[in-house]
Each structure stands twice: as structure tokens, then as C-alpha cells.
C-alpha positions as CSV (number, residue, x, y, z in Angstrom):
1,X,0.0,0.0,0.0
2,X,1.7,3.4,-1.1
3,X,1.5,6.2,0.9
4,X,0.0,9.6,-0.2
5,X,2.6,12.2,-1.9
6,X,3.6,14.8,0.4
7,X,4.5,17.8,-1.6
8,X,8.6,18.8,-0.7
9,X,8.7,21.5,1.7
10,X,7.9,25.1,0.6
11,X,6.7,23.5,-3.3
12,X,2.9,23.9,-2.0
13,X,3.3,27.4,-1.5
14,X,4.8,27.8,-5.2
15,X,1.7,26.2,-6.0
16,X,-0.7,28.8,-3.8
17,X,1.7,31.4,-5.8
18,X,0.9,30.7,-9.2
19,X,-2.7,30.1,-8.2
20,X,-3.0,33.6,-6.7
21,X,-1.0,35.3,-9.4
22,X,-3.4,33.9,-12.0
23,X,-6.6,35.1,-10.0
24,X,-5.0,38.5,-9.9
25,X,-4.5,38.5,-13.2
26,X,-7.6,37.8,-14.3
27,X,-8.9,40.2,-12.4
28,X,-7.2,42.7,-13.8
29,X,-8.2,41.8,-17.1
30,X,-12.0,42.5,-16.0
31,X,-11.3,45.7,-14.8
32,X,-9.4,46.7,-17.7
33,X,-11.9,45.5,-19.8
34,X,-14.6,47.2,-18.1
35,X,-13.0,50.2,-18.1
36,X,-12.3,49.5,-21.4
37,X,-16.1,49.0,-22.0
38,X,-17.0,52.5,-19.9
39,X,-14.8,54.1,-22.1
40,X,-16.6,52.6,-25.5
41,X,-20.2,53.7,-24.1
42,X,-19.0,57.3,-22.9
43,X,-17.6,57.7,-26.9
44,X,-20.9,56.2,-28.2
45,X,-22.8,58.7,-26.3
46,X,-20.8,61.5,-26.8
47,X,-21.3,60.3,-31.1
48,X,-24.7,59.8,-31.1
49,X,-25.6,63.2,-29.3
50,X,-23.5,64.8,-31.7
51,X,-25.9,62.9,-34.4
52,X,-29.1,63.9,-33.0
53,X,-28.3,67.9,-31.6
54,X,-28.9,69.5,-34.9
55,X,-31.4,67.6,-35.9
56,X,-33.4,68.3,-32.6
57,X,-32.0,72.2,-32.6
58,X,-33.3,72.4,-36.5
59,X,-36.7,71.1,-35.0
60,X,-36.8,74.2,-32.7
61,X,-35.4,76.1,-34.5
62,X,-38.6,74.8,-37.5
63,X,-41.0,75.7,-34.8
64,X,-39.9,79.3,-34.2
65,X,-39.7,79.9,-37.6
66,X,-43.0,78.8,-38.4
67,X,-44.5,81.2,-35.7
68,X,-42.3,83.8,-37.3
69,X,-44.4,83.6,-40.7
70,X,-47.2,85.9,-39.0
71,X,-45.6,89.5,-39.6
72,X,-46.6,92.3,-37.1
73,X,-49.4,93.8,-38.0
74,X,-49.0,97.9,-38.5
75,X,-49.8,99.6,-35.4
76,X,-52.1,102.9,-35.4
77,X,-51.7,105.1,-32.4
78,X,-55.0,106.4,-32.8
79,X,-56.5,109.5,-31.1
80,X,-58.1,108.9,-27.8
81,X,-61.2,111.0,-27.2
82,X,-61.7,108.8,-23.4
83,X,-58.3,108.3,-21.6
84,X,-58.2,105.3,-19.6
85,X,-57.5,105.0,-16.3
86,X,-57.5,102.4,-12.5
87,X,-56.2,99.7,-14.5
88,X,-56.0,96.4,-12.9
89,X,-55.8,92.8,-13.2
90,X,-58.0,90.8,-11.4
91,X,-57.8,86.4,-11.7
92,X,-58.3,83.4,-9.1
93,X,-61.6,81.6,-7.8
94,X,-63.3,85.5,-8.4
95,X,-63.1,85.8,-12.2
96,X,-63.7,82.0,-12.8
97,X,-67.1,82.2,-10.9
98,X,-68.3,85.0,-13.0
99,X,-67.5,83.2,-16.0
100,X,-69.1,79.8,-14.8
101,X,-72.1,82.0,-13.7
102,X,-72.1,83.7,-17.3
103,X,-71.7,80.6,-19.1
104,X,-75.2,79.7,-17.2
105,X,-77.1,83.0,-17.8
106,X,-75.4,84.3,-20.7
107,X,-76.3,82.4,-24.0
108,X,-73.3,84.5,-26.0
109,X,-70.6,83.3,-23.3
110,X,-72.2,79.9,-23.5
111,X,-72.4,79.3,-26.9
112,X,-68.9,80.8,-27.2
113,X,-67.3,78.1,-24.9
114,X,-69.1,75.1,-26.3
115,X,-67.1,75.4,-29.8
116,X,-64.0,74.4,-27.5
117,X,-65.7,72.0,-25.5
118,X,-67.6,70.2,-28.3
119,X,-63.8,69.7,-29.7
120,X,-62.9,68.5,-26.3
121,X,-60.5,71.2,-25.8
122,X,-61.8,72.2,-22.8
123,X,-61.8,75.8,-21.7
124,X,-59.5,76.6,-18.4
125,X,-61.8,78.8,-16.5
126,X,-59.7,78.0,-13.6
127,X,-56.7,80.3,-15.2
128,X,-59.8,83.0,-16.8
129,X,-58.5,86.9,-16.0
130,X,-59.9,90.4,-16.7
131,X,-57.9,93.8,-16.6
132,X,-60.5,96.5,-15.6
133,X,-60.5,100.3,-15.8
134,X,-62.2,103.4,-15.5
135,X,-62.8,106.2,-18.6
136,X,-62.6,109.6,-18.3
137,X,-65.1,112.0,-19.6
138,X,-65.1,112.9,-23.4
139,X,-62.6,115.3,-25.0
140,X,-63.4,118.2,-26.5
141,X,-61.5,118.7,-30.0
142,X,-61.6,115.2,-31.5
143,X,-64.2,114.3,-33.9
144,X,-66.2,111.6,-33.6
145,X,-65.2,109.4,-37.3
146,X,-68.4,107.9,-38.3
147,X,-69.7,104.8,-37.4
148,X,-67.1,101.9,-36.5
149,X,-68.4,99.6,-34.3
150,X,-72.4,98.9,-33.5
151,X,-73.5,97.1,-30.3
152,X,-75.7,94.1,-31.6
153,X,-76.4,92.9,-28.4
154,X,-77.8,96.4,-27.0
155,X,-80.7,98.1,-29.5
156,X,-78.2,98.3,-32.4
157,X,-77.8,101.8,-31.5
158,X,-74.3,103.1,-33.3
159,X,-72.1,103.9,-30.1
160,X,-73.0,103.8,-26.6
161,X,-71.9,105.7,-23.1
162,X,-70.2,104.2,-20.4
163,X,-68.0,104.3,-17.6
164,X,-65.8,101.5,-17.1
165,X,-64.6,98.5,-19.1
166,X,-63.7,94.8,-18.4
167,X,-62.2,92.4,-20.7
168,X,-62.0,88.7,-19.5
169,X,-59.9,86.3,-21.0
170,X,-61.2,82.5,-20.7
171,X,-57.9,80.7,-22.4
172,X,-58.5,77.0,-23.8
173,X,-54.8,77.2,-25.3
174,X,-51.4,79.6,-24.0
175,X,-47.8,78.8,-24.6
176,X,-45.1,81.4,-26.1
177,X,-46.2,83.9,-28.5
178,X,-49.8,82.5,-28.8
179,X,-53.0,82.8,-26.8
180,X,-56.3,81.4,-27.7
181,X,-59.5,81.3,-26.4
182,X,-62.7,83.2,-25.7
183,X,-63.2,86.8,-24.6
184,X,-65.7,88.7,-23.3
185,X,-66.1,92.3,-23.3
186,X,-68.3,94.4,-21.1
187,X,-68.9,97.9,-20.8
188,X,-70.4,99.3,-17.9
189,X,-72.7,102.5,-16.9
190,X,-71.9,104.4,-13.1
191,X,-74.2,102.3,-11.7
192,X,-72.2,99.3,-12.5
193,X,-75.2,98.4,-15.2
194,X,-73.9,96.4,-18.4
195,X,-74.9,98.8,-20.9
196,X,-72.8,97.1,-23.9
197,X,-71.7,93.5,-24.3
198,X,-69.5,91.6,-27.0
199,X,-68.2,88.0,-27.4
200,X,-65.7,86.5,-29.2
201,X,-63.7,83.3,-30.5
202,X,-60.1,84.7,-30.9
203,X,-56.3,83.4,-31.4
204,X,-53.4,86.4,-30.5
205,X,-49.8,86.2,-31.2
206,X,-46.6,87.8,-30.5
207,X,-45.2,88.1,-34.0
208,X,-42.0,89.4,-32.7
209,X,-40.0,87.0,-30.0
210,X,-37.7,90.2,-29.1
211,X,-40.9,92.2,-28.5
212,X,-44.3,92.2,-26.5
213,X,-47.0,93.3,-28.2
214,X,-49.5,91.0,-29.7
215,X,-51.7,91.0,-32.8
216,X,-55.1,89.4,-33.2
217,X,-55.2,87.0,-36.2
218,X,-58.8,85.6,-35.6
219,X,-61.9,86.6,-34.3
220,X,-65.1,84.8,-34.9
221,X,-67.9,87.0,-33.0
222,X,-70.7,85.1,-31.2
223,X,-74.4,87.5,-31.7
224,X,-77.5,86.1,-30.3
225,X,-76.2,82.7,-29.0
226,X,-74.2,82.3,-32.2
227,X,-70.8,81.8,-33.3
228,X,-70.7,83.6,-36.5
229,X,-68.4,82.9,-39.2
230,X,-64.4,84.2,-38.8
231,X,-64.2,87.9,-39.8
232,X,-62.3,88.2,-42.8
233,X,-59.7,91.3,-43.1
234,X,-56.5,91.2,-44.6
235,X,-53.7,89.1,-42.5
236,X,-56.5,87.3,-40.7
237,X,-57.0,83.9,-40.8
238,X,-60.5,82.2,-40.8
239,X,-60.2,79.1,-40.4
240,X,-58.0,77.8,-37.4
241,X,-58.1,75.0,-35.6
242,X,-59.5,76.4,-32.4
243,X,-57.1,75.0,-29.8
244,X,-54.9,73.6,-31.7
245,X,-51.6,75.4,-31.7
246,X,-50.8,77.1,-34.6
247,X,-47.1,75.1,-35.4
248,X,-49.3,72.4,-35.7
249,X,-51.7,73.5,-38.5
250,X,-50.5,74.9,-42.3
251,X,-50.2,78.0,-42.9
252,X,-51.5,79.0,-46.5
253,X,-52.1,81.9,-48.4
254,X,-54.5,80.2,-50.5
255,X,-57.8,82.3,-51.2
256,X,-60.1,79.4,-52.2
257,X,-63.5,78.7,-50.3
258,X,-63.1,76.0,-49.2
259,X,-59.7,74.3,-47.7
260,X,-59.0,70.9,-45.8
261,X,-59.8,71.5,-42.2
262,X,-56.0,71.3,-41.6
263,X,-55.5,74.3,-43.7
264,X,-55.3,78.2,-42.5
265,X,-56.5,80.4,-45.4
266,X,-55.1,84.1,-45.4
267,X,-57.5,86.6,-46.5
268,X,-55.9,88.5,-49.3
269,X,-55.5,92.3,-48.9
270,X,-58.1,93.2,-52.0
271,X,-61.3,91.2,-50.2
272,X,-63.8,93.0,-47.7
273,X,-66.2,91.8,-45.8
274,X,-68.5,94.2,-43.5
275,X,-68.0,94.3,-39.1
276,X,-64.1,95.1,-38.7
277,X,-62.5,92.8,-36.0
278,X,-63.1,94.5,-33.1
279,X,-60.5,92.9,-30.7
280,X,-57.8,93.0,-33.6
281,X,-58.4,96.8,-33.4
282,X,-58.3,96.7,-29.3
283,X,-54.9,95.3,-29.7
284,X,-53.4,96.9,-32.9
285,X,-54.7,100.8,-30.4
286,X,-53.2,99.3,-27.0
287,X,-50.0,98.7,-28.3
288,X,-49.9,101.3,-30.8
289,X,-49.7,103.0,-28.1
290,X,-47.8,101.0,-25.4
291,X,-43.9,101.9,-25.4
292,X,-40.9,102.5,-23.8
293,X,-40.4,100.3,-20.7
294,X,-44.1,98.8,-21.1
295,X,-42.7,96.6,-24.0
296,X,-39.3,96.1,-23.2
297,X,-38.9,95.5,-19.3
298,X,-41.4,92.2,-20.1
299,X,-39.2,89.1,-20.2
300,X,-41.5,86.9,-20.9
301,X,-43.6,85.5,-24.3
302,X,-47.0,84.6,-22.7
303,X,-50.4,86.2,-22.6
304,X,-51.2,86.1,-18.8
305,X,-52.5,87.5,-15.7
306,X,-49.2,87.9,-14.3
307,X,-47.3,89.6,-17.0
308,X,-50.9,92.0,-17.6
309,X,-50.3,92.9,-14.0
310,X,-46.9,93.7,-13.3
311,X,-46.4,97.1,-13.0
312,X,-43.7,97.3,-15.9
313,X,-46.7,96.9,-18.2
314,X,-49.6,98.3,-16.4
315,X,-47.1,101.5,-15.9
316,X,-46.4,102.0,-19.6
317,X,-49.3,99.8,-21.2
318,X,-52.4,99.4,-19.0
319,X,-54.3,102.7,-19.2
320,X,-53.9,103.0,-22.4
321,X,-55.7,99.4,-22.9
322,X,-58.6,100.6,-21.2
323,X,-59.3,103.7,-23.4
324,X,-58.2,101.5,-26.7
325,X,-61.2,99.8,-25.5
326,X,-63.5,102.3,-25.4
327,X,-62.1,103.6,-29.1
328,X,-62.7,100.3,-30.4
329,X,-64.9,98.0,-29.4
330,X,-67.7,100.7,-28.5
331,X,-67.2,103.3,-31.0
């Protein structure tokens, strides 16, 4: 019977050497190869954002310069026979209960939000504000220039007194340089009577990313729980996509009658139609006017509450909005 080999002395620990030496080499394989491998992902990142930066900056970049298409309107300072004046902004639970409460007694406000809601686009009462104001009494001096404006709602007379002026703005759709959404326009006697009234589907832009002031571009009026057709004036569109935004619809300057729903048709500058855009002309007047610090202290491309009341623009802009009003929607 043989007896088992003893290793010579010290040869077993040659032997728990070599073992030891091969385990730490192999494990510095694995780390070199993982790093190895961190390096190859790090590169392929670093490749394929290269790849995909210009195409996603060219996809901004797409987007701006769709909005951009919509030049700024000209801008009349017109003549202001009622000055403007206690401008403020008021939003919160207030204004959305007075439009909730409209939308239940008022069958132009009503009728004006259903459009958005039969799309189910829905209208964000929630977020509603109104900038408010007093006028001043009459000038002497300035003419009265005919006829511009008639109050359907109020015994079609051809202008009508007042005292003060809200303008609430129920948006269904805001983002940068476009607002849309219905507003409602009420004029008011001393004794806080509505003595004229007018409702409107409307989209407003800010043509100009380097500048606040905003143009209207639709305006479909609502008269006797109606939604009449978009007014037609030249650089108006009539029919948008209410609530869509406006990157995602084409733009065309096709005169045609009729155009795939998709499709924005321009009005060209040589066709008329009766009732001038009355909110168009608000806006054209208030910042016809506005200048000077009330454009260029805003840093911001929204239609809002917030910007409406900070007193960088209700300093150089907000008055004037109030008697714009009064020049163009009531007279």
C-alpha cells in the first residue's frame, strides 16, 4: 500500500503562488476591460448626441420659424377722445365664478365656450382673468369718425356711453407667443349696469419674439347665441383649428373657399367683408400706443394674468388698454 505524496517542503506554497498570481490577473483583465467597455459607451454617447443635436435644434429652431411667418401687424396710435384709467388685473376663484355664472345665464358666453368644448378642448376657466378700468369723460376737440363699431347685443344703436370697461380672457390654449381662447367684453354705466356687451372666439400672437406686443389674427364674433363665421380682413386667418396650436396646423395663403380642415387660409389684402375685428383693433390701439419700458422690461412670451399685472406693463401699457377699448370696441 503506497502512501499519499507529500508535496517537498515550501513547493505547496509555489503552487498557492501561481494560483494567486493567476486570479489577480484575471482580475485585472476585468477591470481593464470594463473600463475598457465604460470608455466605448462614454464615446458612443458623446457620437450619437453629436448625431441627433442638430437635428433636434433644427426642430426648434422649424417651430420658431413657423410662428415667425405671422408679420406684425402695422400699429395705429389712434386718437383717444376717453383716456383710460384704475387699471387692474384681477384672476383666481373671483373671475372663474363670474364666468361659470355667465356661461349659465349668458347664452353668447355659452355658446362661445361650447365650440371648445364640443372639440374637447376644454376651456381653463380656472386660469380666466380680466384687466378692468375706468374712462374719463369725453374730450373736446376730437371728432367723432363715423360709425365703427355697433352694439348688436344692446338696441343696435351706433355707439354707446359708459363708464368703465372689463375684458375677461377664458384661455383654452397659451404657450409662447400664442394665446387662444374666448373673450368677453363688457362695458359698464356708473351704476355698475352692463350697458354694452360683445363675445368673441379669438387666437393672439406675439409676431415678434424680441418684442411684447400682440396682434389678433382671428376673431369669430358670437351674436344672439351664435358663433358667426371668422371675420375676414386682410392678415387674418379664418379658419384655425380652435385650440390647436398654430405650429401644428399649415399656414396658406390660398384664397379658395373652401380648404381641408387642416389648412389656415389668409385673407388676401383686396377682399372685404362688413363688421371690422373689433379685438384686432383693441390690440393693434393698445399697443400702438404702449412703449418705452411697457414693452421692453417684459421678459417673458405669454399672454397672462401675471405679465398683464406687473407694473412694468400696467405703468407703460395698462391705461392705455382701457381707453383703446372704449375707441374700439364701443365706438
Amino acid at each position: 500500500m503506497s502512501n499519499p505524496r507529500i508535496a517537498p517542503h515550501g513547493q505547496g506554497t509555489v503552487v498557492a503562488s501561481v494560483y494567486s498570481a493567476s486570479f489577480l490577473q484575471e482580475g485585472l483583465d476585468m477591470r481593464s476591460l470594463a473600463k475598457r467597455t465604460m470608455i466605448s459607451i462614454v464615446v458612443l454617447i458623446a457620437f450619437t448626441t453629436t448625431l441627433i443635436a442638430p437635428y433636434a435644434d433644427a426642430t426648434v429652431q422649424s417651430t420658431k420659424a413657423q410662428k415667425k411667418q405671422l408679420k406684425p401687424q402695422t400699429r395705429e396710435k389712434r386718437a383717444l377722445r376717453r383716456a383710460g384709467k384704475d387699471y387692474k388685473v384681477r384672476k383666481g376663484a373671483e373671475v372663474a365664478a363670474k364666468v361659470r355664472k355667465l356661461k349659465e345665464s349668458n347664452k353668447n358666453v355659452r355658446a362661445a365656450l361650447k365650440v371648445f368644448e364640443d372639440k374637447k378642448r376644454m376651456p381653463k376657466v380656472d386660469a380666466s382673468f380680466a384687466i378692468n378700468g375706468s374712462l374719463d369723460s369725453l374730450k373736446t376737440g376730437l371728432n367723432n369718425r363715423g360709425q365703427l363699431f355697433q352694439n348688436v347685443s344692446f338696441n343696435q344703436q351706433s355707439s354707446i356711453s359708459g363708464d368703465s370697461i372689463e375684458i375677461i380672457f377664458v384661455p383654452v390654449l397659451s404657450q409662447d407667443m400664442e394665446w387662444q381662447g374666448t373673450i368677453i367684453s363688457d362695458l359698464y354705466d356708473n351704476g355698475g349696469n352692463i350697458v354694452g356687451e360683445y363675445v368673441a372666439e379669438s387666437v393672439l400672437v406675439m409676431p415678434d419674439p424680441n418684442l411684447y406686443a400682440w396682434d389678433e389674427i382671428y376673431e369669430a364674433p358670437v351674436y344672439n347665441g351664435v358663433v358667426e363665421p371668422a371675420i375676414a380682413e386682410p392678415g387674418m386667418y379664418t379658419n384655425v383649428d380652435l385650440g390647436v396650436p398654430l405650429d401644428q396646423q399649415v399656414l396658406s395663403s390660398n384664397t379658395y373657399p373652401a380648404n381641408p380642415p387642416s389648412v389656415i387660409r389668409v385673407i388676401s389684402a383686396t377682399y372685404v367683408q362688413g363688421g371690422p375685428a373689433r379685438i384686432r383693433a383693441w390690440a393693434n390701439c393698445t399697443f400702438g400706443w404702449c412703449g418705452g419700458a411697457g414693452i421692453n422690461c417684459v421678459g417673458t412670451a405669454l399672454w397672462s394674468a401675471d405679465v398683464l399685472s406687473s407694473s412694468c406693463f400696467a405703468s407703460g401699457c395698462g391705461n392705455y388698454a382701457i381707453g383703446c377699448a372704449w375707441e374700439t370696441i364701443w365706438q
